[in-house]
C-alpha positions as CSV (number, residue, x, y, z in Angstrom):
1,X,119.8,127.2,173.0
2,X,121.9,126.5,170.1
3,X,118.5,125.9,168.2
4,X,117.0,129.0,168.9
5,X,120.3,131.1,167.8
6,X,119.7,129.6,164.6
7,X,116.2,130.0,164.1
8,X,117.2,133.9,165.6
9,X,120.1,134.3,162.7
10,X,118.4,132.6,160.0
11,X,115.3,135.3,160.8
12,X,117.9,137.8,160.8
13,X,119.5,136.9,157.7
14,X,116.3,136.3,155.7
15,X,114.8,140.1,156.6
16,X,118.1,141.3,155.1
17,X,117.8,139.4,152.3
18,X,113.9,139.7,151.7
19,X,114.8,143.7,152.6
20,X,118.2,144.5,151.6
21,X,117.1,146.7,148.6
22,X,114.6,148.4,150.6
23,X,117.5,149.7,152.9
24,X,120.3,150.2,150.2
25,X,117.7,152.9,148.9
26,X,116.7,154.5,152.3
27,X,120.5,154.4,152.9
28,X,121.1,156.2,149.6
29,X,118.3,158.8,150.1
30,X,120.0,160.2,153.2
31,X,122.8,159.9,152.5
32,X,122.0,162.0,149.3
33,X,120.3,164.4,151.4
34,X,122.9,164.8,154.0
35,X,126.1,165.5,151.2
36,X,123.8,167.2,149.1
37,X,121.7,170.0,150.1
38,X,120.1,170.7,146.5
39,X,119.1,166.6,146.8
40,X,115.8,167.0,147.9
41,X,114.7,170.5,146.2
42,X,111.7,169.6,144.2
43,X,113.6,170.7,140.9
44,X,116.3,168.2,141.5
45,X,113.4,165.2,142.3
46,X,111.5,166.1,139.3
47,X,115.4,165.7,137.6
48,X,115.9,162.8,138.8
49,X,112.6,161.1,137.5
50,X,113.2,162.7,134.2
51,X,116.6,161.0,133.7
52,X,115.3,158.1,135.2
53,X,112.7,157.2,132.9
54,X,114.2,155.8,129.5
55,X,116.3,153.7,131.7
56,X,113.0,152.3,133.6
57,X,110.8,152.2,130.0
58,X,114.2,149.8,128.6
59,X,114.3,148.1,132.1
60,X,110.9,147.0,132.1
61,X,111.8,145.0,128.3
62,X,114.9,143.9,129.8
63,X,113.2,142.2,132.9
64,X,111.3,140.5,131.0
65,X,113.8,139.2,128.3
66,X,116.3,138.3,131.9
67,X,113.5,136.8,133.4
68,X,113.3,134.4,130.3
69,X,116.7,133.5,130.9
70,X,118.5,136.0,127.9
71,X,119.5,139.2,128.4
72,X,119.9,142.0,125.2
73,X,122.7,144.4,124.9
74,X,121.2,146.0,122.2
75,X,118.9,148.5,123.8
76,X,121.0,151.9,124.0
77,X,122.0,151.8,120.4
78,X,118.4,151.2,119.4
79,X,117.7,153.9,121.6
80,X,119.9,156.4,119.3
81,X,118.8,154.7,115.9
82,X,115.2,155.2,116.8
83,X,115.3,158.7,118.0
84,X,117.3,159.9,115.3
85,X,115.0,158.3,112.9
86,X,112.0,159.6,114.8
87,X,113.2,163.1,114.8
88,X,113.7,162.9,110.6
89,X,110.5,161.6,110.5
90,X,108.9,164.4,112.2
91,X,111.4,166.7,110.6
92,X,110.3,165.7,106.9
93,X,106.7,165.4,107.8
94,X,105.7,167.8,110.5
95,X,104.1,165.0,112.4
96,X,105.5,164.1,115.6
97,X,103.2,161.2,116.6
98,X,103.6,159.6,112.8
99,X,107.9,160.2,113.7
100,X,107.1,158.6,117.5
101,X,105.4,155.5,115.8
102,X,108.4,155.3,113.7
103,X,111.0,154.7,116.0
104,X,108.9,152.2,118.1
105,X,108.7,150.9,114.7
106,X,112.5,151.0,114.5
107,X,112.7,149.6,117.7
108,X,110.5,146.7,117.0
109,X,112.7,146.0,114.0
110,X,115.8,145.3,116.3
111,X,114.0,143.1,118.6
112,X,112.8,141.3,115.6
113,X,116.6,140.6,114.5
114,X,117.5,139.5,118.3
115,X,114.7,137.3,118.6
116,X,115.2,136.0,115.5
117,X,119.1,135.0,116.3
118,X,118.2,133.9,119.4
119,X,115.0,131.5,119.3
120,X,115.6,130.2,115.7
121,X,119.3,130.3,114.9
122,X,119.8,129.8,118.6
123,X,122.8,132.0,119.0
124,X,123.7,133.1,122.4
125,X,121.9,136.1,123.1
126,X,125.3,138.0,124.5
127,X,126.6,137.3,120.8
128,X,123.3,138.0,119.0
129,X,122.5,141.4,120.6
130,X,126.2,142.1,120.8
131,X,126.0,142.3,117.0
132,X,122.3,143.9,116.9
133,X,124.4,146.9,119.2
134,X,126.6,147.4,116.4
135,X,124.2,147.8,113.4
136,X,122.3,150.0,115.3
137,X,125.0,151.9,116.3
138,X,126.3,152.3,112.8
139,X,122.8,152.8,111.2
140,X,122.3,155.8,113.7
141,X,125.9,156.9,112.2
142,X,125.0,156.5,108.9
143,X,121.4,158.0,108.9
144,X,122.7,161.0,110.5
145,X,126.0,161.4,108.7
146,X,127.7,161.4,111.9
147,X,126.0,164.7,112.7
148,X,123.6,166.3,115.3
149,X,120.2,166.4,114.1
150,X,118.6,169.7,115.4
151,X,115.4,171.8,115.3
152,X,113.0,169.0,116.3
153,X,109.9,171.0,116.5
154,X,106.9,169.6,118.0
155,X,108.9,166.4,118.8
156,X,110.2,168.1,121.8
157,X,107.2,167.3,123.7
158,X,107.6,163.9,124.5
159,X,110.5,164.9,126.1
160,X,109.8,168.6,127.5
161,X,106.2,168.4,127.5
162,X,103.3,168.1,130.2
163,X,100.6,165.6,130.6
164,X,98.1,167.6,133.1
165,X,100.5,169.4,134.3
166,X,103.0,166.4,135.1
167,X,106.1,166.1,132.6
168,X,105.3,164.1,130.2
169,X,108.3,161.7,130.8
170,X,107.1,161.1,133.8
171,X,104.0,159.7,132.8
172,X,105.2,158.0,129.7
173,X,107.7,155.6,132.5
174,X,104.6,155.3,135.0
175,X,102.3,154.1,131.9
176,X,104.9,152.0,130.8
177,X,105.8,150.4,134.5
178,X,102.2,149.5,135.0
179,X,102.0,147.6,131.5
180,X,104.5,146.0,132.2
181,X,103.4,144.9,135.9
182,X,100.1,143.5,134.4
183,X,102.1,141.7,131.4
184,X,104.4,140.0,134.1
185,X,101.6,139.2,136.8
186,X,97.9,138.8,135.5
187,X,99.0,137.6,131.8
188,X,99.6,133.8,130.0
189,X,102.7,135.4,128.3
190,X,104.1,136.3,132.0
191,X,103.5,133.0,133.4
192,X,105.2,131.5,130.2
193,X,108.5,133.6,130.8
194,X,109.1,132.7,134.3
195,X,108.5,129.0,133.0
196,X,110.8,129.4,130.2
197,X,113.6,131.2,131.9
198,X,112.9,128.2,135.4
199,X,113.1,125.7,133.2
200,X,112.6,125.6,129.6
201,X,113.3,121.6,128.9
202,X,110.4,121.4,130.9
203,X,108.6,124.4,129.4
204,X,108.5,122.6,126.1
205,X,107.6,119.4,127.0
206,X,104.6,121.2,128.6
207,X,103.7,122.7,124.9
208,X,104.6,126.1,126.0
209,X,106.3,127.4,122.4
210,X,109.2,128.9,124.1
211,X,111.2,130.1,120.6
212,X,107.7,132.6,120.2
213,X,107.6,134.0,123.9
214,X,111.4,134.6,123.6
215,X,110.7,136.8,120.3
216,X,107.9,138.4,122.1
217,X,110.5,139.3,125.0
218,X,113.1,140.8,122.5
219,X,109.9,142.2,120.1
220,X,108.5,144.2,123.5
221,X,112.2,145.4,124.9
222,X,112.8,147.1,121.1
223,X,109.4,148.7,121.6
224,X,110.1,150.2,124.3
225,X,114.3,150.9,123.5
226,X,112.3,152.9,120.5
227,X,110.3,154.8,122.7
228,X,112.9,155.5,125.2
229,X,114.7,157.0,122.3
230,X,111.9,159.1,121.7
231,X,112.3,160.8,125.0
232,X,115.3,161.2,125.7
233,X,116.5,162.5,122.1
234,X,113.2,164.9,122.5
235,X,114.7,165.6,126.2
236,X,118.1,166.4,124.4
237,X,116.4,168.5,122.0
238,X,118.5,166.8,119.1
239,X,119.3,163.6,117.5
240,X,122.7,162.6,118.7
241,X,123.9,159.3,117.0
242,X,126.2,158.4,120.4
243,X,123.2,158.9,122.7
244,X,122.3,156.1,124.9
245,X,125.4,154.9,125.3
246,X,126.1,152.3,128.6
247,X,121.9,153.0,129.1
248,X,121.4,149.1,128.3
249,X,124.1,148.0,131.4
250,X,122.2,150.8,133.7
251,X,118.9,148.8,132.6
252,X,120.7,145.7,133.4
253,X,121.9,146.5,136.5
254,X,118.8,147.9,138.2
255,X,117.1,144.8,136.6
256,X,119.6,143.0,138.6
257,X,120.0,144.6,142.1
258,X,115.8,144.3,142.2
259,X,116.3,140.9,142.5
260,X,115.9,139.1,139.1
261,X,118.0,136.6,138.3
262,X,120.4,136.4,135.8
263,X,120.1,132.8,134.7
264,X,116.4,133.4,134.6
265,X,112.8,132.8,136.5
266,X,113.1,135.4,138.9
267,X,111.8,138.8,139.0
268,X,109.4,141.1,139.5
269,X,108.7,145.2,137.7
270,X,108.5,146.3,141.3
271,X,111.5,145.5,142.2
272,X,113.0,147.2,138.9
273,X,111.8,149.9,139.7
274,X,113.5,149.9,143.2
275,X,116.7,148.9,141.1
276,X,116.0,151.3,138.9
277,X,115.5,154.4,141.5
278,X,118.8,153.4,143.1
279,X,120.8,153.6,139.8
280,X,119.7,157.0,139.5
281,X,119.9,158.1,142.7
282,X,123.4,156.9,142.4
283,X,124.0,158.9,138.8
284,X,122.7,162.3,140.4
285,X,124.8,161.7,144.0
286,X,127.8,161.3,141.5
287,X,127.2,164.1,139.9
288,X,126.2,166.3,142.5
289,X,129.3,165.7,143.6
290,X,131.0,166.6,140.6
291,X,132.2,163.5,140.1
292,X,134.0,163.5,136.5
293,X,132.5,160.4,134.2
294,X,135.2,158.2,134.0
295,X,135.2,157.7,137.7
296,X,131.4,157.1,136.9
297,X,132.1,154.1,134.9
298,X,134.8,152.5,137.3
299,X,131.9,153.0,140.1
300,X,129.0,151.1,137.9
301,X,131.3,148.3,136.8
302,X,132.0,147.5,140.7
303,X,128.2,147.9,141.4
304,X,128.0,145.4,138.0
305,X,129.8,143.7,139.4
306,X,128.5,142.9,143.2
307,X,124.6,142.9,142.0
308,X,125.5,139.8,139.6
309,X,127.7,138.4,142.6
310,X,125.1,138.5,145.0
311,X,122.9,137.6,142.6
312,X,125.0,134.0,142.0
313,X,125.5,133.9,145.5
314,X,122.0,133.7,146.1
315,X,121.8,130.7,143.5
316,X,124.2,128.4,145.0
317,X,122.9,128.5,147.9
318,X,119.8,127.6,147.1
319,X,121.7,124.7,145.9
């Protein structure tokens, strides 16, 4: 009897860790709906997805670069560097696609310098992309004089735009998600990062070159920190050199509540995504509810706070 109790709790306790995510996010999308009756308007879904996607475009980099076992705190000052440098562009050109390739250009840039740190100076990747954070940061500054950059012209439609009649956002995050899906499942370079991130001792003695698929990792996540910036400065309808601020720990976190692991190996896109929706989900509850920002910030840092719990919770047990 004893026997079968166990085999009954530890069924039990492996559907709610297998599904936990998939009910935190049901939970989440009634209990929206029930405190909210503006929730599930079509307007406010549409809303939703549109604020959602630059922090899915830099979560998809940032799963990869966890799943290698580093992480990047770089990603929402690139963000505001490469828009505002985007936005010039097109502003001095008139070409919005030349002023798009810029700031993925920008964004590539950054990764460059992380990867760099990181995979041939070795330096932690908290310390490296600490200090990547803060020259981007500045640089936005300085470019921009400390000023909002405004009339954007046609580089409002990466942001405000359609793409057959679907915002253009939208489409830009589902492109993006799918890449990255078929980099992380069906490519060498996928395998490589769960092997590097598992185990990289035993990565290298295998001949994987572990130093180049970390700079890929950080090369990729300024990619797409670049072209997040390119929609959501186009979204804003200016170049704000503050933008993007906290966007790398949202990233982060949906990365981690998805179910990859922070010391590395683990992870999958669709499960960032799930993260992902219930980050924002939990943005536009809060302020639906009018809930003022600080209290914002005390409510992410204790949801910081239990994902990378659970998340080394689930690692010592396995030990």
């Amino acid at each position: 009897m004893s026997s079968l109790q166990e085999k009954n709790k530890f069924h039990i306790g492996s559907f709610f860790s297998t599904y936990a995510i998939y009910l935190v996010f049901a939970g989440m999308v009634i209990l929206s709906a029930v405190m909210s009756e503006n929730f599930l308007k079509p307007s406010n879904l549409v809303n939703i997805l549109r604020q959602m996607s630059p922090i899915m475009i830099i979560a998809c980099g940032e799963t990869m670069v966890i799943i290698a076992g580093m992480t990047d705190l770089a990603p929402g000052a690139v963000l505001a560097l490469s828009g505002c440098v985007g936005i010039g562009v097109c502003i001095n050109t008139g070409s919005a696609i030349l002023g798009m390739l810029t700031a993925i250009a920008i964004g590539i840039l950054c990764g460059f310098i992380s990867g760099i740190a990181v995979s041939r100076f070795n330096i932690p990747p908290f310390i490296a992309t600490l200090a990547v954070m803060n020259l981007a940061r500045g640089a936005a500054y300085v470019y921009t004089d400390g000023k909002t950059i405004y009339n954007i012209g046609d580089f409002a439609f990466f942001g405000q735009g359609d793409i057959l009649s679907i915002p253009a956002p939208i489409v830009f995050m589902v492109s993006i998600t799918v890449i990255s899906y078929i980099i992380i499942k069906h490519t060498k370079f996928g395998r490589y990062l769960y092997a590097v991130g598992g185990n990289e001792e035993a990565s290298i003695a295998s001949g994987i070159k572990t130093k180049r698929i970390k700079l890929v990792a950080y090369l990729i996540l300024g990619a797409f920190s670049g072209f997040a910036g390119v929609i959501l400065c186009s979204r804003l309808n200016s170049g704000i050199p503050s933008c993007g601020v906290n966007y790398e720990f949202d990233a982060i976190i949906a990365t981690i509540i998805g179910g990859t692991s922070f010391s590395g190996g683990i992870g999958t896109i669709g499960g960032t995504v799930i993260g992902c929706a219930i980050i924002s989900l939990l943005n536009n509850m809060l302020n639906l509810l009018s809930v003022q920002s600080y209290w914002q910030l005390i409510v992410k840092g204790i949801v910081i706070m239990l994902a990378v719990g659970i998340d080394m919770s689930k690692k010592s047990s396995k030990l």
